[in-house]
C-alpha positions as CSV (number, residue, x, y, z in Angstrom):
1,X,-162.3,20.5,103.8
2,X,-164.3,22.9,101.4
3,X,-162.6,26.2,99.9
4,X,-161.4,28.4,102.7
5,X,-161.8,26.0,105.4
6,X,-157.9,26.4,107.2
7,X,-159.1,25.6,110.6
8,X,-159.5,21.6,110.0
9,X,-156.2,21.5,109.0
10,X,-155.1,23.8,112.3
11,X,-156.6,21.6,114.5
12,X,-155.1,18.2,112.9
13,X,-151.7,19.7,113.3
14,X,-152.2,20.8,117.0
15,X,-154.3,17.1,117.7
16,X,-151.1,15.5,116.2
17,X,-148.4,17.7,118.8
18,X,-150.6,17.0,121.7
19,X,-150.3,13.2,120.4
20,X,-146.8,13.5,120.1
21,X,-146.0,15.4,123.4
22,X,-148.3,12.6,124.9
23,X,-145.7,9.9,123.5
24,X,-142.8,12.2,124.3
25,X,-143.6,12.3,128.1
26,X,-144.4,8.6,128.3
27,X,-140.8,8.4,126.9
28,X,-139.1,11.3,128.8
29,X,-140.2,9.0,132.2
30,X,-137.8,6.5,131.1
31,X,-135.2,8.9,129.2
32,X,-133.3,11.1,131.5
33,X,-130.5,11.7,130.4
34,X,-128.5,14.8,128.8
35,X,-129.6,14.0,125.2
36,X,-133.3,13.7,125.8
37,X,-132.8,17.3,127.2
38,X,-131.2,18.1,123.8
39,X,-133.5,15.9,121.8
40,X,-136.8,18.4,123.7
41,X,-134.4,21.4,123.1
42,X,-134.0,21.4,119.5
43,X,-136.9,19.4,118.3
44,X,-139.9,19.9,120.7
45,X,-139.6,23.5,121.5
46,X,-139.6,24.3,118.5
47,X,-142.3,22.9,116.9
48,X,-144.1,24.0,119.8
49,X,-142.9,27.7,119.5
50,X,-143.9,27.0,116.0
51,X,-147.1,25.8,116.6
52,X,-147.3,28.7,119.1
53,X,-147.2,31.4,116.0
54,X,-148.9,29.8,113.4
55,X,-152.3,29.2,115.0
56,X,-153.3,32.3,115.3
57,X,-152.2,33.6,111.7
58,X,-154.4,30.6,110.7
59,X,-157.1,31.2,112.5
60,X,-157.2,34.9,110.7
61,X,-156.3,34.0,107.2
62,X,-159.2,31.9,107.8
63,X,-161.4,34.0,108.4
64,X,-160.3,36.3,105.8
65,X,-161.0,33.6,102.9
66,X,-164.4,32.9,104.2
67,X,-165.0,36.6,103.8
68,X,-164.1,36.2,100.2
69,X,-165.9,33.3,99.7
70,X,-168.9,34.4,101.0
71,X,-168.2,37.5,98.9
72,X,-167.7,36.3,95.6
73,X,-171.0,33.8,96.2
74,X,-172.9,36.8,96.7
C-alpha cells in the first residue's frame, strides 16, 4: 500500500464482512433459534452499519491525501 493509498485497506475490510456474512448465513441455516437472532442483532448489524459509514469517509479522506501527495511531489 504506498502513502495515501486508504482504499486497499477499505476493500480488505469490506472483502472480509462479505466473507464473514457468507459464513454467517451458511450458519444462520442451521441456527434458528432466539440467540442467533441476538448474536445478528448486536454483532452483525453493527459492523455492518459500521461498515456502512466508514466507506465512504474512506473513500474521501483518500482522495484528499492523494491530493497532497501529488502536491507536495510537485
Amino acid at each position: 500500500m504506498r502513502v495515501g493509498n486508504l482504499q486497499s485497506g477499505s476493500s480488505q475490510l469490506q472483502e472480509a464482512f462479505e466473507k464473514l456474512m457468507a459464513a454467517w448465513e451458511l450458519t444462520r441455516d442451521d441456527w434458528t433459534d432466539e440467540r442467533a437472532q441476538k448474536f445478528e442483532e448486536e454483532h452483525l448489524r453493527p459492523i455492518a452499519e459500521e461498515l456502512n459509514l466508514l466507506v465512504p469517509g474512506i473513500g474521501a479522506m483518500s482522495q484528499v491525501i492523494e491530493r497532497m501527495v501529488r502536491e507536495c511531489d510537485e
